[in-house]
N, C-alpha and C positions, 0 to 999 in steps of 0.2 A: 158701567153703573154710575148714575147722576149721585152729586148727595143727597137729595130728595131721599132717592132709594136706598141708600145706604143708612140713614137716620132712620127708614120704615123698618128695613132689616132689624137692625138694632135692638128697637122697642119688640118687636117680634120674641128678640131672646128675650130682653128682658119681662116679657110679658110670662117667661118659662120657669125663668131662676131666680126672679125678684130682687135683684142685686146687684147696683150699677157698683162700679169697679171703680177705682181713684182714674185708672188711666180712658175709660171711658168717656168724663168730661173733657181730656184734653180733644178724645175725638168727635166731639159732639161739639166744640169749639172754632176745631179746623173744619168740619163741615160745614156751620152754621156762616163762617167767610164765606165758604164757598158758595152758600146757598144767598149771599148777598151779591156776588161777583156775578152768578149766574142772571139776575135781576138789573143788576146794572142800577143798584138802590144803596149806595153810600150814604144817601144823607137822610135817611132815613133809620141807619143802625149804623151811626159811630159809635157809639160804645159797645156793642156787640164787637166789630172791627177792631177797634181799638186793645181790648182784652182778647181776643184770638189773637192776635200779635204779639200782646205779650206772653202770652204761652208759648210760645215758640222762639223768643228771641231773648239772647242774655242779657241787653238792656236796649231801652227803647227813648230815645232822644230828638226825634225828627216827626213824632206824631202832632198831628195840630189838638187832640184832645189832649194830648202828654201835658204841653202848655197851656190850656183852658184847665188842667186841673192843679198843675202848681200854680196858677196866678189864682185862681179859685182861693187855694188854701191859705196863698199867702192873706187874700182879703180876710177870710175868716179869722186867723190871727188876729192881725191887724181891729177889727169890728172887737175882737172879743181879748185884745189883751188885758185888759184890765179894768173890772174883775175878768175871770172867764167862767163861761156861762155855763151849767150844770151839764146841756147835752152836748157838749164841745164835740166830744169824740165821737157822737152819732152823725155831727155835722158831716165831721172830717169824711166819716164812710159815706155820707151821699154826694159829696164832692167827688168822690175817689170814684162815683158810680153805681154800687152795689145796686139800690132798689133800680136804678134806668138800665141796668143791666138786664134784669128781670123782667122787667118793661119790654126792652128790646127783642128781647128772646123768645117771651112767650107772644108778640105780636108776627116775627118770622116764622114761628114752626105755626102756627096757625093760617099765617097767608098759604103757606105752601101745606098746608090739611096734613100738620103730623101733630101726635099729643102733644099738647102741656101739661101731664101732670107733675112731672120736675119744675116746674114754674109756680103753679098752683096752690102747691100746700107748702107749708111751713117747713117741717123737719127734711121735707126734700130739698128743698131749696138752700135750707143751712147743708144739710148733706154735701151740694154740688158745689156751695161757695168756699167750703172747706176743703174738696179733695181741689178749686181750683184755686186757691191760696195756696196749697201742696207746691203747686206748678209755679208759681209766681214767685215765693219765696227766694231772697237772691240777687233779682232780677230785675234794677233799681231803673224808674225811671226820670228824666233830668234833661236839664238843656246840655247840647254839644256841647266842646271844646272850643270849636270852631265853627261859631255862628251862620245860620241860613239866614234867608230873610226875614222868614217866616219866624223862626226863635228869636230875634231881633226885636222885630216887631211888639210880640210878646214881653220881651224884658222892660223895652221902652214901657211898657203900656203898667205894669208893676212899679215900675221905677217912678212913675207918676202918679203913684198913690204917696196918699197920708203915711208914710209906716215908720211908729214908734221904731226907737234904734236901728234905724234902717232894715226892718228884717225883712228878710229875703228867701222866698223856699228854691232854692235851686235842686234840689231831691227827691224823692220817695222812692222807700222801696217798703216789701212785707219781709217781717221779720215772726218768726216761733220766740215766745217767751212762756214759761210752764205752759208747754200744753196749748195756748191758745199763740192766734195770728194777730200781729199788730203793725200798725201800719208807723214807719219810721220817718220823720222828715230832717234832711239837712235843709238847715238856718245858718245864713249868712245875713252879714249887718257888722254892728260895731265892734259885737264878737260871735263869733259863730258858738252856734249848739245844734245839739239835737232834742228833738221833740217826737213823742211816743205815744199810742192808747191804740183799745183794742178795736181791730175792724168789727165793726158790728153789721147787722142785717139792714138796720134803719128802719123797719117797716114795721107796722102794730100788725096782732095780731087778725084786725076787720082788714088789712091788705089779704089775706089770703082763704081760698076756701077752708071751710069746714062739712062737717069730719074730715078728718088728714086720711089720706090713701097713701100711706108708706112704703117707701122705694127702700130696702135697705142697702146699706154703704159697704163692700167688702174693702180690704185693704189694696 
């Protein structure tokens, strides 16, 4: 059985008991690899790839998106140290991905003719980015120890920016604080810190259909 099949299956249940499961998305994640590997279409859904990797690995340091979104974040800092700008933290989450996540996914399960309605509506789509922050939580991504070429490249290219006290995002990971998911950065520079806010969806409410057709979340 293809992923293809196995994502049809799926929905099948789901179409029974109405109630995707936390561990569901991890496998609706490793499928959705698969169903890019099967295509031989990487450049087309890296960040689909990029986040199925991270679901499955305890840290992630060698991805070329890994490095396009700490040199991202660091610019954003950087643009927005001072003042910083009221939707700082919404930035941060469409740097980190979320809406081209959603992008990605509901352009995959549609090439290959399975639903998006986890893509589609609102409260589904927080549903799925929640139980996949579940997964993520922990599981910090950053440049090596021991530089490639390719994270090299990357830091030179940071390093040749404009940044007040030298700041430097060498980090991110997701972090639970009451209740909600937030996204953590180590900052290196003149002194190191850390810097916090919660992941958000990024997207208004005209990104998504209406009326919502709700997927409920079991634990």
């Amino acid at each position: 059985m293809n992923a293809r099949r196995r994502i049809e299956k799926w929905f099948h249940e789901l179409e029974a008991d109405h109630q995707m499961k936390r561990e569901d998305v991890c496998f609706l994640m490793v499928q959705a690899r698969h169903l890019i590997e099967m295509a031989n279409d990487l450049e087309n859904y890296r960040v689909v790839a990029f986040y199925a990797d991270w679901t499955v690995h305890s840290t992630i340091e060698r991805s070329p998106v890994c490095f396009e979104v700490l040199r991202d974040v660091t610019k954003a800092i950087v643009e927005n140290f001072n003042p910083t700008r009221p939707d700082f933290t919404r930035e941060i989450s469409r740097i980190i991905g979320i809406p081209q996540l959603r992008t990605e996914l509901r352009n995959l399960f549609r090439e290959n003719g399975l639903p998006t309605i986890i893509f589609d509506y609102r409260d589904n789509w927080k549903s799925f980015v929640a139980a996949l922050l579940w997964f993520l939580e922990g599981q910090p991504i950053g440049f090596p120890e021991k530089p490639t070429k390719r994270s090299e490249k990357m830091r030179n290219e940071i390093l040749a920016l404009q940044r007040p006290n030298n700041l430097f995002v060498e980090a991110l990971a997701i972090v639970s604080h009451e209740n909600t998911y937030h996204w953590l950065l180590a900052v290196s520079g003149d002194k190191n810190l850390s810097m916090t806010g919660p992941v958000e969806i990024a997207e208004g409410e005209d990104a998504f259909l209406f009326p919502s057709k709700t997927v409920s979340r079991g634990t």
